[in-house]
N, C-alpha and C positions, 0 to 999 in steps of 0.2 A: 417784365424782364426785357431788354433793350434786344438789338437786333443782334450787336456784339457777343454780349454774352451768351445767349443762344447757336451762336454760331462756334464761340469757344467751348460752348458745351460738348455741341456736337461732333467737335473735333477731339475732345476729351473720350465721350466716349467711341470714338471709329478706333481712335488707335489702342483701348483696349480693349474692344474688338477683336480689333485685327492682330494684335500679338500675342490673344489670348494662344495659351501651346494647346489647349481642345477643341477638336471641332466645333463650330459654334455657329447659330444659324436662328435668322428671325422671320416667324409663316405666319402668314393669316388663320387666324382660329377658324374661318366661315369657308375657307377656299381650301384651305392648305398647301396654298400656291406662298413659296418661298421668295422672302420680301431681300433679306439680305445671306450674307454667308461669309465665312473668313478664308485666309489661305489654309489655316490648319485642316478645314473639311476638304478644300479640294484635294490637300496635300493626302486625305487619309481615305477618301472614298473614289478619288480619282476620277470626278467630274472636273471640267471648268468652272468659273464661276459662273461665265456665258448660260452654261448649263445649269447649274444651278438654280439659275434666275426663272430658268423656263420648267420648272419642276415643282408636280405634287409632292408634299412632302412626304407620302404613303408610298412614294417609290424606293426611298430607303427603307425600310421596314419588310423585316419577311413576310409572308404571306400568312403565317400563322399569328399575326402579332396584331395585324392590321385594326381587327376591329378592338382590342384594347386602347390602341393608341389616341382610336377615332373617339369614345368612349371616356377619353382623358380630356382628351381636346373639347367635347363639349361641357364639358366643366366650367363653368363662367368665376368668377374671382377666384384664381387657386393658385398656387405655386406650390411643386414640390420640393421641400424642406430638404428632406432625404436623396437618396439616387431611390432610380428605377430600373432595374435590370431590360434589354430589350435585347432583340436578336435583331442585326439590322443589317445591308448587303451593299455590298460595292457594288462598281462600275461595273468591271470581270465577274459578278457574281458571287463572287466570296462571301461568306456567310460569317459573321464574329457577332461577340456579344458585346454588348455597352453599358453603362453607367448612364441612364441619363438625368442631367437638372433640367428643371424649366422654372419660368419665371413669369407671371403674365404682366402684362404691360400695353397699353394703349398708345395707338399709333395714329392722330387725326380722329379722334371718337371709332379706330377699328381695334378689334380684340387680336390683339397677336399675344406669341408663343417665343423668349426668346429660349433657345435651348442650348445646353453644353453636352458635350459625350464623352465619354472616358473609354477609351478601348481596356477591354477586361481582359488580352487575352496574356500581356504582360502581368496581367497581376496576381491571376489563375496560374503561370507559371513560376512567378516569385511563391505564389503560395505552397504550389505543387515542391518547389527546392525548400521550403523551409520545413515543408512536410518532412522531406524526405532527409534533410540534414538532420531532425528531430530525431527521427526514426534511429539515425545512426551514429547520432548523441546515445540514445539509450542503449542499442545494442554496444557500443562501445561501453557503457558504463555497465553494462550486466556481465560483459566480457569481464571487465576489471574486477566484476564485485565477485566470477565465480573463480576468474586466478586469485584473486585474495584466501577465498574461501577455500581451496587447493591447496596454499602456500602453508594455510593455518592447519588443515587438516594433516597434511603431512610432517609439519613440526610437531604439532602435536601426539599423532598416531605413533613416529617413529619415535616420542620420550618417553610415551606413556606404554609401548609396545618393547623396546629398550632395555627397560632398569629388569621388569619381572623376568624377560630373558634372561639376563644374564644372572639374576639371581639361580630360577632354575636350574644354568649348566652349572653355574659355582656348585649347586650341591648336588646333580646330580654326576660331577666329576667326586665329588667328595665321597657321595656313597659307592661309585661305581669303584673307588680305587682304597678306601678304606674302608668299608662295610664290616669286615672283621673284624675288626680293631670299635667298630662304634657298640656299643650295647644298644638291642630291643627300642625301651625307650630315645636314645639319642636318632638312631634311625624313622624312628616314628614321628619324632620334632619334623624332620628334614622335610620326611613326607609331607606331613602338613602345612609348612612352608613354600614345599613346590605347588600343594594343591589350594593353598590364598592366593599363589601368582597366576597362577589358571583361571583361578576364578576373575582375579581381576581384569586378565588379559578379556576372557568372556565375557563379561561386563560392560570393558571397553567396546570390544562389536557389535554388543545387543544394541550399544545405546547408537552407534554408528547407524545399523539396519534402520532402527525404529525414527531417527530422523529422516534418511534417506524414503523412509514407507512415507512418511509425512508429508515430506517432500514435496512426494508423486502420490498425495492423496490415496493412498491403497491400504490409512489405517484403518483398519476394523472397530465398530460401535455394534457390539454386543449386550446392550444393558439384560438386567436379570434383576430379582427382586431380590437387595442387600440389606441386613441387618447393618444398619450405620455406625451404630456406636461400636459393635462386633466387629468389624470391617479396620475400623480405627486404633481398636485394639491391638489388636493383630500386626497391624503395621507397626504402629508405635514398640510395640514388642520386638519386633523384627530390629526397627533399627536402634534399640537401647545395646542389642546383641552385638550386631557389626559395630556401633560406639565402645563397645564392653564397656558399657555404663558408664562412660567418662562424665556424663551430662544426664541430670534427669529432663526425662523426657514425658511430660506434663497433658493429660487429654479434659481440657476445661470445655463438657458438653450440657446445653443446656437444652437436649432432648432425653425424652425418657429414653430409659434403655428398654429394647426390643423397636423401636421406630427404625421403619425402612421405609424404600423408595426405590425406583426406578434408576439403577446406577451401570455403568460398566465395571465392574471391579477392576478386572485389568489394569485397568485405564487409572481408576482412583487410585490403585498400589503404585503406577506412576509417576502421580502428580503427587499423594502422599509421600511416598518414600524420598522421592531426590529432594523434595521441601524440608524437610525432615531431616535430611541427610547432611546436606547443607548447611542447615542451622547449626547443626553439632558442630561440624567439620571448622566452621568459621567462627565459632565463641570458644572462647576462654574454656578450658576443663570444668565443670565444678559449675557452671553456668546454664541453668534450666532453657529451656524450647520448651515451648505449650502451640499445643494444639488446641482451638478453639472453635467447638461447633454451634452452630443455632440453624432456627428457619427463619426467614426475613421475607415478608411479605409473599412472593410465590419461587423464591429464590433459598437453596440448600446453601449455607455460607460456612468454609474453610477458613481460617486465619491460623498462620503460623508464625510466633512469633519468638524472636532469638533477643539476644543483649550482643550479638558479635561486633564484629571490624565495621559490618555498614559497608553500602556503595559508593564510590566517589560520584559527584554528579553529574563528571563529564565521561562517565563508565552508565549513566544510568538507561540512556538513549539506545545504546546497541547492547541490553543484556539479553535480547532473544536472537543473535545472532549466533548461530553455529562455531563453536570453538572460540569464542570469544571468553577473554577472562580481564577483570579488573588489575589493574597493577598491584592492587595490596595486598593481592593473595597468588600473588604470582610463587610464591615458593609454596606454597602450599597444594597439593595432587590435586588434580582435577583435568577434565577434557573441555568445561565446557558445553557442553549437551545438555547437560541435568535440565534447564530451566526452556530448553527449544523442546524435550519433549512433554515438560509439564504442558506448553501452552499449547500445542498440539494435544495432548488429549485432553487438554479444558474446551477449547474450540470445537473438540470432535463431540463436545458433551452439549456445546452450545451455549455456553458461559462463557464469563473473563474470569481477564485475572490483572489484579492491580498489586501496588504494593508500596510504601512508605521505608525509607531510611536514612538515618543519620551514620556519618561516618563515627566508630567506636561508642555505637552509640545503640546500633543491633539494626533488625529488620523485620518487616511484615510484612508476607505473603498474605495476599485475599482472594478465596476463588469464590463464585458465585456461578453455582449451578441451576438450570431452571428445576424443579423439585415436584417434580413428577410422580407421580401415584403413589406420593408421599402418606405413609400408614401409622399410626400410633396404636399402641398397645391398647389391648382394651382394659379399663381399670375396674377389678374387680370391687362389686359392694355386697355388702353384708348386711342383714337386716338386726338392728337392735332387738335384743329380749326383753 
């Protein structure tokens, strides 16, 4: 290589060197006496260069750092790839963290160091505000997601709170001002009318509470040893009752009957009934719900399945959200809750719950419970004569 080009090299690299924007500085590996330096160090540790020239390099380095760095430095072929965090000190003694590169390079057959520094304390505070704008991304978006949840609660509460009021005072202005005039039985209708709007109304807050318990984790898991199939019954019974049997309502179990387990009942009347309830509510009249039990591997499995409306797919993403209802069943009563506290007391059971549908096409609820001191009947034998 001619003199020229050695000399345009060398001019190649002083100036990017020197305009490198990080401190930048090249030490003897054997001495640690600083060979060269840019303006960016003097500009950022507030030595001269003068001074520089005449410096160990271990005088930038805190006092706790020192024998790492020394420890680096006698590493022979190495460069780091990566940064290296260092604590290292000004002129005035300030203390800040760095970034460092280094590079190893031969200087006249000597082992030098060239090294760059990144000051951290910029980027510790870009990180510190990115933190903090994050933080207040979220809290603004929990803000929005609990006035959503407010906005819905209260349109809700107040429709669903609304119609059975005003049914109640219609009739009890009716009884109050013509009761003489009604006969025995037509007075008895009235009553019973007022006392389905009660119930509904009650209904409505039980299921308000028991999300709100949910919530704030303060639902109660009580298990007790349930006859399963009895347990199934019994609901299924219940809600053919509240349907007045608009829909049969189908219990396809492929356990013996007398097999129990380790269940909350509660909890299973629950997650049975609004499944249940729902199926009817959203098929066709005339149109069966089966209930479908088994055991599957160490897992109690629920399937509930309808022929109804189905979920749309862009409804399917937020259906455990509180007071949240599909568009297609928007005329049809409901609050919304039924399915936030099924998954609340499946979760409380320590199961999922999944589920498959086509729009006008029905749906399938699946819970899966873990199955717990799960017992089968004993099957009686008889000895041939």
């Amino acid at each position: 290589m001619g003199e020229a080009e050695l000399r345009a090299k060398e001019h190649h690299y002083r100036a990017l060197f020197e305009s490198s924007p990080l401190p930048s500085w090249l030490y003897d590996q054997e001495t640690f006496c600083i060979l060269d330096v840019n303006q960016a160090a003097s500009a950022q540790y507030g030595y001269s260069r003068e001074e520089f020239l005449q410096m160990d390099i271990r005088k930038l380095v805190a006092s706790n750092g020192v024998a790492h760095m020394e420890a680096l430095a006698a590493q022979t072929n190495i460069s780091v790839d990566g940064e290296v965090t260092s604590l290292h000190v000004k002129k005035d003694g300030t203390e800040f963290e760095v970034a460092i590169y280094c590079h190893q390079i031969n200087i006249d057959s000597r082992r030098a160091r060239l090294v760059f520094a990144r000051d951290m304390t910029i980027s510790k505070q870009l990180e510190q505000e990115r933190i903090y704008a994050s933080s207040l991304e979220t809290a603004l978006a929990k803000d929005r997601e609990i006035l959503d949840l407010k906005e819905r609660f209260l349109s809700v509460v107040s429709h669903e709170l609304r119609t059975p009021l005003a049914v109640i005072l219609s009739w009890v202005n009716i009884l109050s001002r013509y009761h003489e005039k009604l006969t025995p039985q037509m007075q008895l209708e009235k009553l019973n009318l007022i006392r389905s709007q009660v119930k509904r109304m009650t209904h409505l807050l039980e299921d308000v509470l028991a999300v709100s318990r949910g919530h704030a984790n303060r639902i109660e898991f009580q298990p007790t040893t349930a006859d399963i199939l009895a347990t199934c019954e019994e609901i299924a019974e219940y809600v053919r009752v509240a349907d007045q049997n608009q829909h049969p309502v189908n219990i396809d179990s492929m356990l013996p009957p007398g097999t129990s387990a380790q269940l909350d009942k509660r909890l299973i009347e629950h997650i049975l009934i609004n499944l249940l309830s729902n199926a009817t509510k959203y098929s066709p009249i005339g149109k069966p719900v089966t209930l479908s039990i088994h055991h599957e591997d160490d897992q109690l499995v629920f399937s509930v399945r309808d022929s109804g409306v189905g979920i749309p797919k862009e409804a399917q993403e937020r259906l455990f959200e509180p007071f949240f209802r599909a568009e297609n069943v928007a005329s049809i009563d409901g609050t919304g809750l039924g399915l936030v506290i099924v998954k609340q007391s499946v979760e409380k059971h320590g199961g999922t719950i999944d589920y498959k549908s086509r729009v006008g096409k029905g749906t399938t609820f699946t819970i899966r419970l873990p199955a717990k001191h799960i017992t089968y009947p004993a099957v009686a034998h008889s000895d041939a004569m």
